[in-house]
N, C-alpha and C positions, 0 to 999 in steps of 0.2 A: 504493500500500500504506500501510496505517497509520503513525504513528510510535512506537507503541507495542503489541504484538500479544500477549498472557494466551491460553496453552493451557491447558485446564482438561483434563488427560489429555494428555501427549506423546507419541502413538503412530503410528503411521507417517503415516495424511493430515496427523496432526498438525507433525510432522518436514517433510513435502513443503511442506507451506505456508509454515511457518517460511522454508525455504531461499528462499523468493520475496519472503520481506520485508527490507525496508532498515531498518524502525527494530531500535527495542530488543526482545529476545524473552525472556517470561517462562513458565516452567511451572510448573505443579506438580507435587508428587509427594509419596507417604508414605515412602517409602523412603530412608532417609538415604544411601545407596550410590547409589542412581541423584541423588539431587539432590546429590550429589559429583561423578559423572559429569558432569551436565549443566552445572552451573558449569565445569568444567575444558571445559568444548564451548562456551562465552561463551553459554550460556543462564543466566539469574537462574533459580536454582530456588525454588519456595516452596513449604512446609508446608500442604496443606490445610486442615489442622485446628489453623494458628494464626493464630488471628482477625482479632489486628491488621496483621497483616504482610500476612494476603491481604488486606484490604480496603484498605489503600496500595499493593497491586500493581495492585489494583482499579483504583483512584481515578488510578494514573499511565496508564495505558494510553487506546486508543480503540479496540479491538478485540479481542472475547471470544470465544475458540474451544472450544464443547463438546464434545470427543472420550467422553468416558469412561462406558460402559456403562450403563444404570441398572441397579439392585438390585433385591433382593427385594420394598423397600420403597418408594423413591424413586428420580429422578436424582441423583446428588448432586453433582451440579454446580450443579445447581440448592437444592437442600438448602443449600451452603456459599457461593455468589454472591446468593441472591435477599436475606438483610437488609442486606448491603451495599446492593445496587440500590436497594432501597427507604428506605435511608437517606440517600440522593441520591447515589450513585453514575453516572454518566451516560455510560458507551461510546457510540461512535456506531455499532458493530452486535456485534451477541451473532450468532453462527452455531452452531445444532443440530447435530450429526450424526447422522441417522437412518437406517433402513433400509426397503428396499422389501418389507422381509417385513410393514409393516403394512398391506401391500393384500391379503395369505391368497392362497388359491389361486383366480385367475383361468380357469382352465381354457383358458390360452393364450391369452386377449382382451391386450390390450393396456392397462397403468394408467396413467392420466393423475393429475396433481396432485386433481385433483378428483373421483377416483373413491373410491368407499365403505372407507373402513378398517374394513378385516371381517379382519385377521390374528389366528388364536385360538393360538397358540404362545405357553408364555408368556412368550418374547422379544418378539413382536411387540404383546402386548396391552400390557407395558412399554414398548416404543418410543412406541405410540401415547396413553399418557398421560403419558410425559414428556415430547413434544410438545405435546400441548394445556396442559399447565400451561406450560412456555417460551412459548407464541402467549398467555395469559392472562396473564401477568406483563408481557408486553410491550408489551399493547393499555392496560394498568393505567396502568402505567409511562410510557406515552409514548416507551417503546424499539426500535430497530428490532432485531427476531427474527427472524432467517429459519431456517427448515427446510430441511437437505438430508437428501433419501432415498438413499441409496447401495445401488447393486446390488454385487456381488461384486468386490472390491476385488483387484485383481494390479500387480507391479509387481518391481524389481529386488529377488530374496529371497524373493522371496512368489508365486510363478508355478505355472504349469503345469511351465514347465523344472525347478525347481526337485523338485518330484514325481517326475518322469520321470526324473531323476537319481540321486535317495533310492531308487530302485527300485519305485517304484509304477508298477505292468505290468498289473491290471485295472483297468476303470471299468463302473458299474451303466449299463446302457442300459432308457432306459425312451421308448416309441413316442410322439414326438410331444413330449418333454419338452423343454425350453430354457429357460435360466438367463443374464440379464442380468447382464454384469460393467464394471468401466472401468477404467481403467490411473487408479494412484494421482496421475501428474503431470495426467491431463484434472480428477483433483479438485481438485489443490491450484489448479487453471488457474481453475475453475470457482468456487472460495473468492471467488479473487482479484477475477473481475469481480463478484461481488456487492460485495464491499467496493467496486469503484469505481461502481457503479450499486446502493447499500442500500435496500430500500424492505422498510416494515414490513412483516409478517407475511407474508414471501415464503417459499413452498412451492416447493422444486425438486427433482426428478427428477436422479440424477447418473448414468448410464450411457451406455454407445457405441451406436453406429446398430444393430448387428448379433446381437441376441439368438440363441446358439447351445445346441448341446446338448453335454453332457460329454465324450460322445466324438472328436467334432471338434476338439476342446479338445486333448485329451490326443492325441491321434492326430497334430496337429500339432507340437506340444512334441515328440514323441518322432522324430518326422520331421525336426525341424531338428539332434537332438540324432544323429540317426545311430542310432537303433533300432530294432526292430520295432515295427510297430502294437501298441496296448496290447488284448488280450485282455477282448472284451464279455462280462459277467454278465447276463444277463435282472435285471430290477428283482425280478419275484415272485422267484427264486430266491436274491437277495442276501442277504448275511450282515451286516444294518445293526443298529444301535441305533434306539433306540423316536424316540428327536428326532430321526437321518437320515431315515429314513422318514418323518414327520412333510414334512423339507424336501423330501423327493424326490414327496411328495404334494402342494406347491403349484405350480403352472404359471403365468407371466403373461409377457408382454414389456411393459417398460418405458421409457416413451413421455418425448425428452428434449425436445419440443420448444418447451417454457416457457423454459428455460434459454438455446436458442438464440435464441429472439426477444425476450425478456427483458435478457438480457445480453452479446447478442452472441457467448457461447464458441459454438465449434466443436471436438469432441474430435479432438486430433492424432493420434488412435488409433481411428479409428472403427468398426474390430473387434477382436478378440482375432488375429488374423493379424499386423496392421502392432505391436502391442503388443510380442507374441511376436518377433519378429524384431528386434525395436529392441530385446531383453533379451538376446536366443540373442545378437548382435552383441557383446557382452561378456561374454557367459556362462562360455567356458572361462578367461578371465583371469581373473574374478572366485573362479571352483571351485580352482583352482589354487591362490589367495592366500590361502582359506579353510584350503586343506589345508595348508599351510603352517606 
């Protein structure tokens, strides 16, 4: 792991990774109450938007982590790190985070690193230009950039259980549909060996072996948790917003096996089953302490 690691957005893969590093951890944030927080957590917080201080957070570290959304307009990770970079700042890896929504709807083919980025959502058509300018500033630069596409992110908080709990009792079934997801820790897993094996303009796939469908999903969460099966809605007859539908309209399985031969990971979670079960194992302690 680095001796110095810059989250550019501290949000959960972001948090997973941190906990795997041994050096120093720096974040950002605009928020004076979270970068209070994060100091008092021995994270260095920093001001995005003060100039000199990030570009000495910059300049101390050797590994740049981009978590934070792009905008209407840009990434602005990218917007607040590139005149540093180009002012001779020199990490030895910048990592993307991206998502698999900019391969659109596959009609259930399977997307490889090198398949066509045709996502028209306009999440997706932002992912896919803040990734080509990250891979352009990079080749510029002489910096290594890599891309991760992240499928459906779950993990302790953030689950199926956690749904099933809150009282979410239907799920839209739609014939044939299936949604790639991976447990937060095969990400932060997945970080890591790129940082020990960096090679510029690396594109990876982050998801488990076993692309499934929602309901299986949910039917199993609610099975460990001691419920009944959660109640199917036909897709035509669901009660979605114009973007749900939108996501419930693209299909694809996403293909990890760059990653594995590339970098050796292997997900310790290689379905949503072994995930789910390594959360439900702590579940009720955790629900308990909340309610607390």
């Amino acid at each position: 792991m680095p001796s110095g690691l810059l989250t550019f957005g501290h949000g959960y893969v972001a948090r997973a990774l941190a906990e795997r590093a041994s050096g120093r951890i720096l974040a950002t944030s605009r928020s004076p109450a979270l970068r209070s927080t994060l100091d008092r957590a021995g994270v260095h917080a920093v001001d995005p938007a003060a100039s000199p201080t990030l570009a000495d957070s910059v300049r101390a570290v050797d590994a740049i982590l981009v978590s934070a959304p792009p905008d209407d307009h840009c990434c602005p990770g990218l917007a607040a790190l590139a005149p540093i970079l180009e002012a001779g700042a020199r990490p030895g890896w910048i990592g993307y985070l991206s998502s698999t929504s900019v391969y659109g709807d596959l009609g259930g083919r399977w997307a490889f690193e090198t398949s066509p980025l045709q996502g028209r959502s306009p999440q997706a058509v932002r992912r896919t230009a803040a990734e080509r300018d990250w891979l352009e500033l990079g080749a510029r630069l002489g910096l290594t950039v890599c891309i991760f596409r992240l499928g459906a992110i779950y993990g302790p908080g953030r689950s199926a259980l956690d749904r099933v709990a809150d009282g979410e009792t239907r799920v839209t079934v739609k014939p044939g549909q299936v949604f790639s997801r991976v447990h937060v820790d095969d990400v932060a897993a997945l970080l890591a060996a790129s940082l020990a094996r960096p090679r510029l303009g690396g594109v990876y796939n982050v998801a488990d072996d076993a692309p499934a469908s929602a309901e299986s999903l949910l039917d199993e969460a609610a099975a460990l948790l001691g419920h009944p099966p959660v109640e199917r809605v036909p897709f035509g007859s669901a009660e979605l917003s114009d973007e749900a539908r939108r996501f419930w309209q693209e299909c694809r399985r996403v293909a990890n096996a760059r990653a594995k031969a590339e970098l050796g990971w292997r997900p310790v979670y290689p379905s949503f089953r072994e995930g789910l079960r390594k959360i439900a194992a702590t579940f009720n302690d955790r629900s308990a302490a909340t309610a607390l």
